[in-house]
N, C-alpha and C positions, 0 to 999 in steps of 0.2 A: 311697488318698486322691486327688480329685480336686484336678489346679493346673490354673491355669490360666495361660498366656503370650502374651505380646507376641512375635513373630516375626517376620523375614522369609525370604521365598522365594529362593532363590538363583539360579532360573532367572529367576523375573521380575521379581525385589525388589519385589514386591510387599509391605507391612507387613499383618498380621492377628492375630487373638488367636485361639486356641486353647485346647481343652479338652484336656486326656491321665491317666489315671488309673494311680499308679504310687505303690509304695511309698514311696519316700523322692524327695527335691527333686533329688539326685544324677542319679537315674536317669529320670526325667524329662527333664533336660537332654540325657544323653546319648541316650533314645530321640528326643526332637526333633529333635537335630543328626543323629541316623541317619538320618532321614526327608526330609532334604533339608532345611534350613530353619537360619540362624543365630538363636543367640538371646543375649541378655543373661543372665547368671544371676540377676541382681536383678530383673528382670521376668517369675522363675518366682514366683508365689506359690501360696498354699492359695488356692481359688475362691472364700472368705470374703474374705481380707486381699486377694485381687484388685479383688474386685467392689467392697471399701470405697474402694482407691485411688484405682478408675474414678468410684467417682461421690460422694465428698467429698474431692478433692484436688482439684490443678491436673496431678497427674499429674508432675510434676515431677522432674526426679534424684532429689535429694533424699527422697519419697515413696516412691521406691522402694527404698532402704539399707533394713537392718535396721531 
């Protein structure tokens, strides 16, 4: 299943979204944080419920709960 994330880098704090293809949302997080990079757990989503956040929300805390 592709999700896809809000992150950032922890060398440059730089903010990006990210693609990673991974069974379940668990391991997703945990391959991201392996790879360098903090992330929210509420701003992993499926690349569907992502891509609807980004562009019919305000993007907001909120938008991104359950």
């Amino acid at each position: 299943m592709l999700f896809k994330a809000v992150v950032k880098d922890k060398r440059s704090k730089q903010t990006m979204i990210i693609e990673i293809n991974q069974d379940t949302k668990k391991r997703a997080v945990t391959d991201i944080r392996a790879n360098g990079y903090t992330v929210d757990r509420d701003k992993v989503k499926p690349a569907e419920v992502f891509d609807y956040i980004m562009m019919n929300t305000n993007a907001e805390p909120w938008d991104w709960k359950k």
